[in-house]
PAVOSE-903993 format. One record per residue (C-alpha): residue number from 1; x, y, z; residue in three letters. Coordinates in pm, whole numbers, plus 50000, padded with zeros to 5 digits. Example, Ala and Ser with C-alpha at 12.3 -4.5 7.8 and 13.67 -1.06 7.14 Angstrom:
REM PAVOSE-903993
panu pos 1	px 51230	py 49550	pz 50780	code ALA
panu pos 2	px 51367	py 49894	pz 50714	code SER
END
This chain:
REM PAVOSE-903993
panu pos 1	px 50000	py 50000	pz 50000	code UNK
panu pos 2	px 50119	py 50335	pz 49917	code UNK
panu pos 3	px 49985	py 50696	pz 50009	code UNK
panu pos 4	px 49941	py 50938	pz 49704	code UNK
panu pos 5	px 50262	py 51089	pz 49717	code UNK
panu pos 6	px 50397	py 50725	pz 49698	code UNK
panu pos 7	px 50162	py 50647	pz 49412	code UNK
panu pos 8	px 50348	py 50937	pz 49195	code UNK
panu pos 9	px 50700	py 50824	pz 49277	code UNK
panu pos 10	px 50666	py 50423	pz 49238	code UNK
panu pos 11	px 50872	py 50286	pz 48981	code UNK
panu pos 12	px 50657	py 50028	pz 48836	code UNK
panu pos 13	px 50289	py 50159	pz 48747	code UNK
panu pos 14	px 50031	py 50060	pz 48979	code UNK
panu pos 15	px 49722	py 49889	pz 48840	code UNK
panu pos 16	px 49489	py 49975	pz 49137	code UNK
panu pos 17	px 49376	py 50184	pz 49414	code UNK
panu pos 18	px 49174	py 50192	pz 49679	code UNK
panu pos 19	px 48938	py 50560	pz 49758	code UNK
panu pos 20	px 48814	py 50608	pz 50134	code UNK
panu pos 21	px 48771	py 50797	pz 50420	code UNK
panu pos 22	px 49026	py 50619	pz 50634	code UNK
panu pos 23	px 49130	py 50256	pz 50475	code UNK
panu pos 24	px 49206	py 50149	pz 50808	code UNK
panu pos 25	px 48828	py 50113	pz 50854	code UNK
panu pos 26	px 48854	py 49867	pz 50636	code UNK
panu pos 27	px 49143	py 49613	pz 50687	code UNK
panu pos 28	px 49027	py 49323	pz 50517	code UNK
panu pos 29	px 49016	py 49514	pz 50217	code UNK
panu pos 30	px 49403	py 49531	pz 50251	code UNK
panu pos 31	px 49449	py 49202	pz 50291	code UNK
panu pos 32	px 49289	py 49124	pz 49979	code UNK
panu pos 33	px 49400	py 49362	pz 49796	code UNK
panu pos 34	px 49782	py 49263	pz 49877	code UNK
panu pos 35	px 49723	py 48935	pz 49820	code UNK
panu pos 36	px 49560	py 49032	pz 49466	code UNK
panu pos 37	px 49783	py 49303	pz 49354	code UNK
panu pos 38	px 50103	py 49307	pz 49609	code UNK
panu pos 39	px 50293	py 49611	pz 49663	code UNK
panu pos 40	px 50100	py 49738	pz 49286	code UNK
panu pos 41	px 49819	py 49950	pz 49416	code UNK
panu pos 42	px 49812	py 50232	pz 49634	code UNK
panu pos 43	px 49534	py 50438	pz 49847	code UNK
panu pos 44	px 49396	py 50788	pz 49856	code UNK
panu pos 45	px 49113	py 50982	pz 49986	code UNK
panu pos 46	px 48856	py 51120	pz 49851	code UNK
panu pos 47	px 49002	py 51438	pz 49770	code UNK
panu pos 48	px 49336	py 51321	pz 49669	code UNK
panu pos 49	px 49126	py 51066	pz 49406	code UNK
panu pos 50	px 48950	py 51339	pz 49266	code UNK
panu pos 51	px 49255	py 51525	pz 49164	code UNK
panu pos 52	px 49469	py 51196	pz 49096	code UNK
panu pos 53	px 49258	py 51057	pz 48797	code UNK
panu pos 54	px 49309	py 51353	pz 48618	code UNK
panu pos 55	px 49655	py 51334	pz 48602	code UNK
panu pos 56	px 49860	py 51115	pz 48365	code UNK
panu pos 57	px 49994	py 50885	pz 48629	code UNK
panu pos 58	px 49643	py 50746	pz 48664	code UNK
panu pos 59	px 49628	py 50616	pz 48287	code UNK
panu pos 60	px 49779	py 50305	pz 48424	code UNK
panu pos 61	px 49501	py 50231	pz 48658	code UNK
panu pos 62	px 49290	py 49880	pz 48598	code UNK
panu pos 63	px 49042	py 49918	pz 48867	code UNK
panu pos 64	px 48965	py 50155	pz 49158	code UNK
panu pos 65	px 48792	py 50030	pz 49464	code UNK
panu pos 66	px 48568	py 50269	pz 49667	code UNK
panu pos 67	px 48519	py 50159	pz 50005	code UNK
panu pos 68	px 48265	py 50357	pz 50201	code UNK
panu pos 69	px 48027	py 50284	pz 50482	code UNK
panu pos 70	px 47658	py 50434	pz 50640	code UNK
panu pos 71	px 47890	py 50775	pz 50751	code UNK
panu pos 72	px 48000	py 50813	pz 50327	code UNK
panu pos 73	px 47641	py 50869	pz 50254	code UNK
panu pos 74	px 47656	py 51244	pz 50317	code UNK
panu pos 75	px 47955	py 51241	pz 50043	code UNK
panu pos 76	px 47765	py 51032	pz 49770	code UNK
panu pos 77	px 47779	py 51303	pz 49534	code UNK
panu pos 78	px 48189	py 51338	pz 49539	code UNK
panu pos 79	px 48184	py 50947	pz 49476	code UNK
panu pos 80	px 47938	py 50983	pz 49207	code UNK
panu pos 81	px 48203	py 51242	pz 49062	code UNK
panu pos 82	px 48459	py 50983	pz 49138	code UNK
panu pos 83	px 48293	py 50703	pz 48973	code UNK
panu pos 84	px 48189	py 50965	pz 48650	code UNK
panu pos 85	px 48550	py 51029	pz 48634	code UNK
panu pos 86	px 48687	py 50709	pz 48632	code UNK
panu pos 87	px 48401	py 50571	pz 48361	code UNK
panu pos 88	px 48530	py 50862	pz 48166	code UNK
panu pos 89	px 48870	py 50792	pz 48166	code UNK
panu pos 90	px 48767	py 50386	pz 48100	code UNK
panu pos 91	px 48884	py 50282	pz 48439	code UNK
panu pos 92	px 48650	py 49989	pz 48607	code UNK
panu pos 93	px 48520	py 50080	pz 48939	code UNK
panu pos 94	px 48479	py 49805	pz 49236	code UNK
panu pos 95	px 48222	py 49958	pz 49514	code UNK
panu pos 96	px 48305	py 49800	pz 49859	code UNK
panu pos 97	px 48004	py 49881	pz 50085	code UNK
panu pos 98	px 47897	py 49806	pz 50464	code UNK
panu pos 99	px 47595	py 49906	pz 50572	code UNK
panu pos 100	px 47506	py 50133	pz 50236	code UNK
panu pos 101	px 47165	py 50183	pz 50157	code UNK
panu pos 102	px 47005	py 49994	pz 49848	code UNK
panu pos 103	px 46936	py 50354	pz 49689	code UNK
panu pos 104	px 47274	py 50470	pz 49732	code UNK
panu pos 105	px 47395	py 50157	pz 49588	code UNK
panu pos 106	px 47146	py 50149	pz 49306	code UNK
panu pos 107	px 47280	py 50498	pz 49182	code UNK
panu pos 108	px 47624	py 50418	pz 49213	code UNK
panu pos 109	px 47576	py 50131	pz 49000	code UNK
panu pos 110	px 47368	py 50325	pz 48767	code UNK
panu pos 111	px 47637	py 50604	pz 48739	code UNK
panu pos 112	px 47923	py 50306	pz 48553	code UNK
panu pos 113	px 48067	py 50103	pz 48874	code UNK
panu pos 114	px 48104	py 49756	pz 48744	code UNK
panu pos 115	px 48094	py 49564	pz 49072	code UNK
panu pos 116	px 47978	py 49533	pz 49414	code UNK
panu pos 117	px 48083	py 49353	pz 49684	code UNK
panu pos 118	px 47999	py 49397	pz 50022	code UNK
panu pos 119	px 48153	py 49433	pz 50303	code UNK
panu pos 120	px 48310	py 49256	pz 50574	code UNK
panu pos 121	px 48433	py 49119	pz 50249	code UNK
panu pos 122	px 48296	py 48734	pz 50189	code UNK
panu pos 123	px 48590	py 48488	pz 50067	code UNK
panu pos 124	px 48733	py 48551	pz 49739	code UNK
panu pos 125	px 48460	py 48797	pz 49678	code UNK
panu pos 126	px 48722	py 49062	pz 49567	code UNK
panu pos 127	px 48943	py 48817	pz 49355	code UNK
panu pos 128	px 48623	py 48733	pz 49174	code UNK
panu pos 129	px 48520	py 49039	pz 49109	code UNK
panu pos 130	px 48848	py 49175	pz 48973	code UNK
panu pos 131	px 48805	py 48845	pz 48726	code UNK
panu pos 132	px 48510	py 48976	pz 48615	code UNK
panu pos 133	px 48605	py 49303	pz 48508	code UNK
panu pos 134	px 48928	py 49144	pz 48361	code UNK
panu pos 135	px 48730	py 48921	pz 48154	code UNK
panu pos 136	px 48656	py 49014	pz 47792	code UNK
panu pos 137	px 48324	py 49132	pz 47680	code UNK
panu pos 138	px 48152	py 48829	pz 47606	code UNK
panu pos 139	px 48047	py 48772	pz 47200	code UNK
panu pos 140	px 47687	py 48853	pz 47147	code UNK
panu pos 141	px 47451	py 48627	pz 47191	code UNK
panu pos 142	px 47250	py 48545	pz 46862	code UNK
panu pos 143	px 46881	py 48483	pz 47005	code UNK
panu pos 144	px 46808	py 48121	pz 47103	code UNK
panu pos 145	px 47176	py 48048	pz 47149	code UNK
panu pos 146	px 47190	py 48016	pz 47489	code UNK
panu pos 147	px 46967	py 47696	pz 47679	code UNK
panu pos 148	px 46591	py 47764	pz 47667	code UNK
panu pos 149	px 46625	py 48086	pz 47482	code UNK
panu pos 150	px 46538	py 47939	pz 47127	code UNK
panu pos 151	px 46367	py 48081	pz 46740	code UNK
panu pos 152	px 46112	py 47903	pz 46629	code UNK
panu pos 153	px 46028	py 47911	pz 46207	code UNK
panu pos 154	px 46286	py 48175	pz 46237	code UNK
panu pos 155	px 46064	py 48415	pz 46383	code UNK
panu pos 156	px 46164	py 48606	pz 46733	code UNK
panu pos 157	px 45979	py 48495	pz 47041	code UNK
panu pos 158	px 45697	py 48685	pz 47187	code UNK
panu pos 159	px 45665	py 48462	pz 47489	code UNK
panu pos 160	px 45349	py 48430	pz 47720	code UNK
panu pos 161	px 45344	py 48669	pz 47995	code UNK
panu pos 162	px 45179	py 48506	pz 48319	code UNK
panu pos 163	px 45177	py 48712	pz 48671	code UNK
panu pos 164	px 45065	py 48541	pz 48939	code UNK
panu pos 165	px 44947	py 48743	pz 49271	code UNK
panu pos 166	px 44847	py 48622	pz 49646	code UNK
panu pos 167	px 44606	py 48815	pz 49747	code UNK
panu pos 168	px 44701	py 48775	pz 50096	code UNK
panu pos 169	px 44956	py 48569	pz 50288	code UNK
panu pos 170	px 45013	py 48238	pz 50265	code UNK
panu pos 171	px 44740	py 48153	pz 50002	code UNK
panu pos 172	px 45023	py 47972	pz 49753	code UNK
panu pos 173	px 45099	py 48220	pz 49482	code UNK
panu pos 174	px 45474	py 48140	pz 49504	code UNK
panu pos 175	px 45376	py 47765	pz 49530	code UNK
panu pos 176	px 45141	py 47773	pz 49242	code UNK
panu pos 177	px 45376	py 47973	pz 49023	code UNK
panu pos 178	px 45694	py 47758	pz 49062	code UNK
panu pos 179	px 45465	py 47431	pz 49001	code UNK
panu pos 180	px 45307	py 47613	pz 48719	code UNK
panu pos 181	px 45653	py 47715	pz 48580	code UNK
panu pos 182	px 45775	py 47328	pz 48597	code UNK
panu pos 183	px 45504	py 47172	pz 48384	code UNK
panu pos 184	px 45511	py 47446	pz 48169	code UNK
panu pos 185	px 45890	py 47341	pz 48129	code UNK
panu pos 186	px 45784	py 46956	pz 48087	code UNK
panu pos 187	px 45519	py 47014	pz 47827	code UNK
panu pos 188	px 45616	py 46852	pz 47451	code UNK
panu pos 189	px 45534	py 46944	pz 47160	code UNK
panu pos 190	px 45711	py 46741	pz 46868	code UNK
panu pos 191	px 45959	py 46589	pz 47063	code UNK
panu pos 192	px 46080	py 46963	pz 47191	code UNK
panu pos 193	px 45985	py 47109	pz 47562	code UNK
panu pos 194	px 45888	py 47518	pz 47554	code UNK
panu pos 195	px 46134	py 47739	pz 47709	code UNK
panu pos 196	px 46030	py 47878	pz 48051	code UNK
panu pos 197	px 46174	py 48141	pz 48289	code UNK
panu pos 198	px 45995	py 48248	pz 48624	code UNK
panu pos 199	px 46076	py 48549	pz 48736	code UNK
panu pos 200	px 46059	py 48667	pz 49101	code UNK
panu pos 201	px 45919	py 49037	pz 49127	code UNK
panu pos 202	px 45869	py 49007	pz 49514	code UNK
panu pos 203	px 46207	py 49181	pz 49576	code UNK
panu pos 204	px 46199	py 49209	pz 49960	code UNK
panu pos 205	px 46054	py 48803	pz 50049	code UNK
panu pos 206	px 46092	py 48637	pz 49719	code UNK
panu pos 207	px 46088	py 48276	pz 49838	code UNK
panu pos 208	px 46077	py 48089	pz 49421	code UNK
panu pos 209	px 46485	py 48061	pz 49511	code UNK
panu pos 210	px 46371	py 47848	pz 49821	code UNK
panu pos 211	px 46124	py 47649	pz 49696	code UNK
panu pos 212	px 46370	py 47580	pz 49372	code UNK
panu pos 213	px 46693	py 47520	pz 49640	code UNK
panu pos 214	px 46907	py 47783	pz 49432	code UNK
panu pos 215	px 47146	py 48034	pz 49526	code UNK
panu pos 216	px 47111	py 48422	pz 49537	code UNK
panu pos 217	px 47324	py 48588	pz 49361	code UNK
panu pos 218	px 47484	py 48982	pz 49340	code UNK
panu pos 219	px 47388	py 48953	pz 48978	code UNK
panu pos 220	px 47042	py 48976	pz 49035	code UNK
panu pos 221	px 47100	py 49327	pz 49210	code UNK
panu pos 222	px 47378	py 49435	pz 48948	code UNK
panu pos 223	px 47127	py 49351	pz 48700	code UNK
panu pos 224	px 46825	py 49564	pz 48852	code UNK
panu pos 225	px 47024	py 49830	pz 48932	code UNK
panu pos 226	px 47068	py 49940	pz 48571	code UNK
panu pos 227	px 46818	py 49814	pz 48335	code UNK
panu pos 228	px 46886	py 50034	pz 48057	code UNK
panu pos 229	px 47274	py 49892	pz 47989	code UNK
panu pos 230	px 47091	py 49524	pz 47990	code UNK
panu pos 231	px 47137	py 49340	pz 47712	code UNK
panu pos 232	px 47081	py 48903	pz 47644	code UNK
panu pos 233	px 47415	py 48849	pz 47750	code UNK
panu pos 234	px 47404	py 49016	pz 48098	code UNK
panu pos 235	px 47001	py 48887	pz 48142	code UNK
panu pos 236	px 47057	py 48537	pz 48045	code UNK
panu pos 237	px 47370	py 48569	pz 48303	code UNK
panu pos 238	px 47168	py 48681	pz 48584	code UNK
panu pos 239	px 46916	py 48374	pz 48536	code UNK
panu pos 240	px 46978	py 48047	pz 48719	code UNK
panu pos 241	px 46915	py 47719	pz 48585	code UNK
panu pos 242	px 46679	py 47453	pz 48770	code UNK
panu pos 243	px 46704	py 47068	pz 48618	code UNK
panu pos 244	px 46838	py 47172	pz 48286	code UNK
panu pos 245	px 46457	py 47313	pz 48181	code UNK
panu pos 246	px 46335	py 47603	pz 48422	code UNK
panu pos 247	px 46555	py 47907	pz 48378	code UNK
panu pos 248	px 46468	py 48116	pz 48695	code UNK
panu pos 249	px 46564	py 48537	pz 48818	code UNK
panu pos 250	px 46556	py 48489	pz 49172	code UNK
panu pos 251	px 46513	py 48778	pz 49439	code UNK
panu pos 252	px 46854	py 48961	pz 49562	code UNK
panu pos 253	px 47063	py 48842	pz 49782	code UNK
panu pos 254	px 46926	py 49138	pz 49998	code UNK
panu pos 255	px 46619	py 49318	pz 50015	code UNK
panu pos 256	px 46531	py 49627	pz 49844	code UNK
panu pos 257	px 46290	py 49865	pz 49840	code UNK
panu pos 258	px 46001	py 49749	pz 49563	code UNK
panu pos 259	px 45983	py 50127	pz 49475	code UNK
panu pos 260	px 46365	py 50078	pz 49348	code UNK
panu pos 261	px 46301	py 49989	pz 49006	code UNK
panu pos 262	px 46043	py 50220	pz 48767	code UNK
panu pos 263	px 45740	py 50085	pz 48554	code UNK
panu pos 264	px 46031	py 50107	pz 48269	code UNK
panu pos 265	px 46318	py 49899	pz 48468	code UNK
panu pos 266	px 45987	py 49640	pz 48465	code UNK
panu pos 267	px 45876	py 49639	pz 48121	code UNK
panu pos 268	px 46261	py 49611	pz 47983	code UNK
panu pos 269	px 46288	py 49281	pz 48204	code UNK
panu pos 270	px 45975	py 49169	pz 48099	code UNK
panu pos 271	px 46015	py 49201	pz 47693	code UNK
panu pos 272	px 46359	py 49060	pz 47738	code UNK
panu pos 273	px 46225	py 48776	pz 47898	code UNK
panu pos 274	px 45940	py 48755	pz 47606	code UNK
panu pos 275	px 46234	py 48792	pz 47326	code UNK
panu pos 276	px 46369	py 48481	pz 47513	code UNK
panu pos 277	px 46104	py 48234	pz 47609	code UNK
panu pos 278	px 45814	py 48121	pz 47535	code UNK
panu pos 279	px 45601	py 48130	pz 47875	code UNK
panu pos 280	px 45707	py 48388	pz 48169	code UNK
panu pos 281	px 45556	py 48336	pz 48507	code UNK
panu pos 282	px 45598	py 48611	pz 48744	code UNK
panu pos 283	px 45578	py 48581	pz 49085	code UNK
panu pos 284	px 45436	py 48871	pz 49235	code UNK
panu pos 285	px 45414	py 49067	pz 49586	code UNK
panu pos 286	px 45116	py 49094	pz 49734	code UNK
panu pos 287	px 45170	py 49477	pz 49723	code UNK
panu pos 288	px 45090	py 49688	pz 49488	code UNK
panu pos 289	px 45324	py 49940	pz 49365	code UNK
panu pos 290	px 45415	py 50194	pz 49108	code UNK
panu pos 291	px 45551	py 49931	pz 48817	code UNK
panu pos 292	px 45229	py 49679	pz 48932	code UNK
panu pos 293	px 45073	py 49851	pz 48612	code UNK
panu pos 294	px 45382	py 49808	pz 48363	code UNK
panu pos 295	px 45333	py 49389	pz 48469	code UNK
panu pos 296	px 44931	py 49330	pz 48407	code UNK
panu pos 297	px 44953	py 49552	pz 48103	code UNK
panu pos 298	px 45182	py 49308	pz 47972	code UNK
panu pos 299	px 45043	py 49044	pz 48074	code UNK
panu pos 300	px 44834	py 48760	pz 47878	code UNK
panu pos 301	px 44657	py 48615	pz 48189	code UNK
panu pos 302	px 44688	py 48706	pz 48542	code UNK
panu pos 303	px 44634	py 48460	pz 48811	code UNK
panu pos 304	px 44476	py 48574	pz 49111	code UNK
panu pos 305	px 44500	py 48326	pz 49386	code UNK
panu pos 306	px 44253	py 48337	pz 49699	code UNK
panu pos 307	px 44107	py 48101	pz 50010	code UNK
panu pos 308	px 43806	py 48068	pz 50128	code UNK
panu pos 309	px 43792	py 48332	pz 50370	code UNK
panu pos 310	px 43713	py 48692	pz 50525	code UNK
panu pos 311	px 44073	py 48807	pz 50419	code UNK
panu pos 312	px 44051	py 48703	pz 50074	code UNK
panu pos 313	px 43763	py 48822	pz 50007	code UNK
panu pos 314	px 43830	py 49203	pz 50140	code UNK
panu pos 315	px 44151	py 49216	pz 49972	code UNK
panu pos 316	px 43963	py 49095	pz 49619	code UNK
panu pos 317	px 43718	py 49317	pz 49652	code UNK
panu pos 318	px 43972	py 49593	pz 49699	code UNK
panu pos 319	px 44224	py 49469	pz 49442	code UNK
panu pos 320	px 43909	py 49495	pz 49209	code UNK
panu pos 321	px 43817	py 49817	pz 49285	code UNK
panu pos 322	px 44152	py 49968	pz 49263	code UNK
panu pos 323	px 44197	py 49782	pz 48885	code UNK
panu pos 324	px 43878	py 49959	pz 48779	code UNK
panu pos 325	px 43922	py 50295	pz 48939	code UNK
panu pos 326	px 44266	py 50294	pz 48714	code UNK
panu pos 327	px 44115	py 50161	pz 48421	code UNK
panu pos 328	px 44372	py 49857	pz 48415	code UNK
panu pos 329	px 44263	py 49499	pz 48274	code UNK
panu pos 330	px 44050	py 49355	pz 48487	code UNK
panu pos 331	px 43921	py 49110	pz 48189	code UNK
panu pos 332	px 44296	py 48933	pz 48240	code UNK
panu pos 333	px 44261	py 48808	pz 48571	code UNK
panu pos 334	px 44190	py 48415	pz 48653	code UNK
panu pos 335	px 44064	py 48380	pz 48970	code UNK
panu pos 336	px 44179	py 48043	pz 49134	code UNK
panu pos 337	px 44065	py 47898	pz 49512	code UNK
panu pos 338	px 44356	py 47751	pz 49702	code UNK
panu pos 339	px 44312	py 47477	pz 49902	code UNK
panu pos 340	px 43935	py 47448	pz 49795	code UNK
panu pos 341	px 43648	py 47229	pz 49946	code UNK
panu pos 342	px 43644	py 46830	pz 49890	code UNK
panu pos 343	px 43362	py 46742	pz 49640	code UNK
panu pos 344	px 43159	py 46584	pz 49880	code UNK
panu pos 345	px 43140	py 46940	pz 50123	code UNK
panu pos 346	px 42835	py 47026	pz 49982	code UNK
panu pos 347	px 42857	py 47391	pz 50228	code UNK
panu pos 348	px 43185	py 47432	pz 50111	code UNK
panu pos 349	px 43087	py 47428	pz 49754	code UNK
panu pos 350	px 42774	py 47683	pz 49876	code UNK
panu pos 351	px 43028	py 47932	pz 50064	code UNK
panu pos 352	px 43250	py 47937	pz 49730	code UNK
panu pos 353	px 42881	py 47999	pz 49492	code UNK
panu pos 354	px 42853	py 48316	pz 49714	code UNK
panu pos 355	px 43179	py 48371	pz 49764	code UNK
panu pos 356	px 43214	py 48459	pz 49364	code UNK
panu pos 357	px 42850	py 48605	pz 49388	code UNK
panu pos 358	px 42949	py 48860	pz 49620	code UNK
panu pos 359	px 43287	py 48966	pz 49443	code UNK
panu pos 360	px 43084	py 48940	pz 49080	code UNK
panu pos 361	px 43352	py 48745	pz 48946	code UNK
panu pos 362	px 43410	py 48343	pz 48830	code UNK
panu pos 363	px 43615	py 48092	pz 49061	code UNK
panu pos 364	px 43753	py 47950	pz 48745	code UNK
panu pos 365	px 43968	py 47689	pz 48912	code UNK
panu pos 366	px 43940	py 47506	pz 49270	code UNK
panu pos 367	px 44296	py 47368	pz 49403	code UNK
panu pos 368	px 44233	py 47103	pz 49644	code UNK
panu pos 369	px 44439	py 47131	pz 49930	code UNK
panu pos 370	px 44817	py 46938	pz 49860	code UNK
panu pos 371	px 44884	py 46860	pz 50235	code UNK
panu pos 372	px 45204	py 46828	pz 50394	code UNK
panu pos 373	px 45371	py 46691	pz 50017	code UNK
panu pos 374	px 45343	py 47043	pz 49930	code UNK
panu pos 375	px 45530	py 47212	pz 50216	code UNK
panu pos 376	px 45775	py 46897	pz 50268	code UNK
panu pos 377	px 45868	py 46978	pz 49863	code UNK
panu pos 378	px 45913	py 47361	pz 49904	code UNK
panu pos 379	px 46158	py 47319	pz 50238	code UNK
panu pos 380	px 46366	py 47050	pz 49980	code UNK
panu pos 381	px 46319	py 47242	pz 49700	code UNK
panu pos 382	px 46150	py 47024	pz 49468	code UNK
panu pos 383	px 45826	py 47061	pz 49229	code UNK
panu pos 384	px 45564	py 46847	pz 49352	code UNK
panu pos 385	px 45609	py 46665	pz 48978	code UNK
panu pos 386	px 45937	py 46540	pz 49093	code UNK
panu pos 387	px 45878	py 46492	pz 49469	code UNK
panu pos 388	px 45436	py 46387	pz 49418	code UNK
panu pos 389	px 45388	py 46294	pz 49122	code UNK
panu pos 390	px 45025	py 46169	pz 49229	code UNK
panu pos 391	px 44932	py 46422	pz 49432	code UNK
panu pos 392	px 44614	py 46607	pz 49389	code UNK
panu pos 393	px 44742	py 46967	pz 49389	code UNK
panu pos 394	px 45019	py 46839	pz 49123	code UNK
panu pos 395	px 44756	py 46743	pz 48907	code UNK
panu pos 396	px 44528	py 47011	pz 48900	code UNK
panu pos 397	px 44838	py 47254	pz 48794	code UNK
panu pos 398	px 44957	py 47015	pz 48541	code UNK
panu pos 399	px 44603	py 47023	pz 48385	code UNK
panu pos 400	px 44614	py 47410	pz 48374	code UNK
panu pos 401	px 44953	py 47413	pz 48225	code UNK
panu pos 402	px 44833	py 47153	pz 47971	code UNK
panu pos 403	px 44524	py 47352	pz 47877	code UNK
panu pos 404	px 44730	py 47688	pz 47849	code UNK
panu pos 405	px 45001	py 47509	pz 47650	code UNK
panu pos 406	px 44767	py 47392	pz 47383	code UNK
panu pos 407	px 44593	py 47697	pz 47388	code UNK
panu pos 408	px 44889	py 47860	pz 47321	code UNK
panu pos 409	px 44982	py 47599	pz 47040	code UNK
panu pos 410	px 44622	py 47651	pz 46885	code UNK
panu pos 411	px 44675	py 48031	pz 46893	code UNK
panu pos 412	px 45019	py 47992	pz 46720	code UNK
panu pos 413	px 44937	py 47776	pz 46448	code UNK
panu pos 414	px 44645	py 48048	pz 46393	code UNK
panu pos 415	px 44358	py 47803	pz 46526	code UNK
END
């Protein structure tokens, strides 16, 4: 490590630096960056960067690493200079954060920094992250060229769009969508399975990671945070792959604020994902927000998912009313009962008739209640196809993915 006086006079040219308020704070950052770099980087302050990578000497920078905890907050807009000056001047920039707000993170990452990793530093997170911004720009991707992103006749996709909401707690959206997503993915047609990607919109307690058993990764965040520089390469990259077939965009790693990302950051995710595959399943909070619009007006069908009870029905007849009052589709939504009556509960069938009387709308499909299979395969992280093949709740979604799948094949072949 070498102060900025140091920096100037070194013999051979440094390829890094870090930018703090006191590096000291952060001491496992020097470790790493020794071990990375050895005596080849140096460290400055804030003030000494800004003035630094304007001068010659700093034309042999690779990468500069801003460290910065909660107290940088109040100086966000001298590291946004930072950052604009080191994009300028083609230099990658590595943000190392502790305790950093998701907004303040979101715009740094917006302004050009290529990396985040957070801090106390997680093992090899650094070295990995220097590999990525070593690594040449990946070829781009002709579309279909990557797993479950394929053309069909030669003709782009324009893949199914299919939310699903909970309209309350605990009533199975996230269950229902992953399931759905699955025998989507295992429908055939000639021989050839349909691409399928889920994608989890419930930023804050996305669970379709859990109930698939795959990891979270910084990518996800990296790839909200700036929607506009996303391309196929960097999308497909963010995805995760479940049994070869379900390509899945989990939650971040850490919660963020659903107001984050704009109606626009929605709709770019959401047409790339259509360019890609042929059926998207959304998973969706139970909250509505700014960018709920952006989803249902792309959307082909929306699943609403209910139970038979007081909560349900309030927060129907207010999701109902709010749809109206903004003139959004309310002809899209499918309204399905979770964990419906037996057959043979002949006053459970009568409190569903009223049920759909009251809310003026159609209980299109009744889920019959899965029983401990279903929450046994969600804690392993296994579709019921794979873990239940028999049971009742496994079949009922397999018949609505059939049914939408030939629909879907009917409407394609102009039927």
């Amino acid at each position: 490590m070498s102060s900025h006086a140091a920096i100037k006079n070194e013999a051979a040219p440094i390829q890094a630096c870090t930018i703090c308020r006191d590096v000291q704070n952060f001491d496992l950052l020097i470790e790493d960056m020794e071990s990375e770099l050895g005596e080849n980087w140096g460290d400055l302050s804030f003030a000494d960067a800004a003035l630094f990578l304007t001068q010659a000497e700093s034309e042999s920078l690779e990468f500069i690493a801003i460290a910065m905890d909660e107290d940088d907050e109040r100086n966000v807009a001298t590291i946004a200079q930072l950052i604009k000056a080191a994009v300028l001047a083609k230099i990658a920039v590595i943000v190392i954060a502790e305790d950093v707000s998701p907004m303040v993170l979101h715009q740094l990452l917006k302004l050009g920094a290529k990396e985040f990793v957070p801090y106390p530093l997680p093992e090899n997170a650094l070295s990995e992250a220097i590999e990525r911004i070593r690594a040449p720009a990946p070829a781009p991707l002709q579309l279909g060229s990557a797993p479950g992103a394929r053309k069909r006749g030669g003709q782009d996709h324009d893949g199914v769009v299919m939310p699903v909401i909970g309209l309350a707690g605990g009533v199975g959206a996230t269950t229902f969508a992953v399931n759905l997503a699955w025998e989507l993915a295992n429908q055939e047609e000639d021989g050839e399975q349909p691409s399928v990607c889920i994608l989890d919109f419930d930023f804050q307690y996305g669970t379709v990671s859990t109930y698939l058993d795959l990891a979270r990764r910084e990518a996800v965040f990296e790839l909200l945070s700036d929607t506009e520089a996303m391309n196929e390469v960097s999308f497909l990259q963010a995805l995760l792959i479940f049994n070869e077939r379900l390509h899945v965009l989990t939650a971040p790693a850490e919660m963020i604020p659903l107001e984050l990302l704009t109606s626009e950051d929605i709709s770019r995710l959401i047409d790339m994902a259509r360019l890609n595959f042929d059926y998207v399943i959304i998973d969706m909070p139970t909250t509505l927000v700014q960018w709920s619009e952006a989803v249902l007006n792309a959307a082909h069908v929306v699943f609403s998912m209910l139970e038979l009870d007081m909560r349900s029905a309030q927060n129907a007849l207010r999701l109902l009313r709010a749809l109206k009052a903004e003139d959004l589709p309310v002809e899209k939504m499918r309204h399905i009962l979770n964990r419906a009556p037996k057959f043979t509960d002949l006053t459970g069938k009568n409190r569903v008739k009223r049920l759909a009387e009251s809310l003026e709308i159609s209980i299109e499909v009744l889920l019959p209640d899965g029983g401990k299979q279903v929450l046994q395969g969600c804690d392993h992280g296994i579709p019921l196809a794979e873990v239940a093949k028999k049971n009742p709740l496994r079949r009922e979604i397999e018949k609505i993915a059939a049914s939408a799948h030939e629909l879907n094949r009917q409407v394609a072949h102009g039927n």
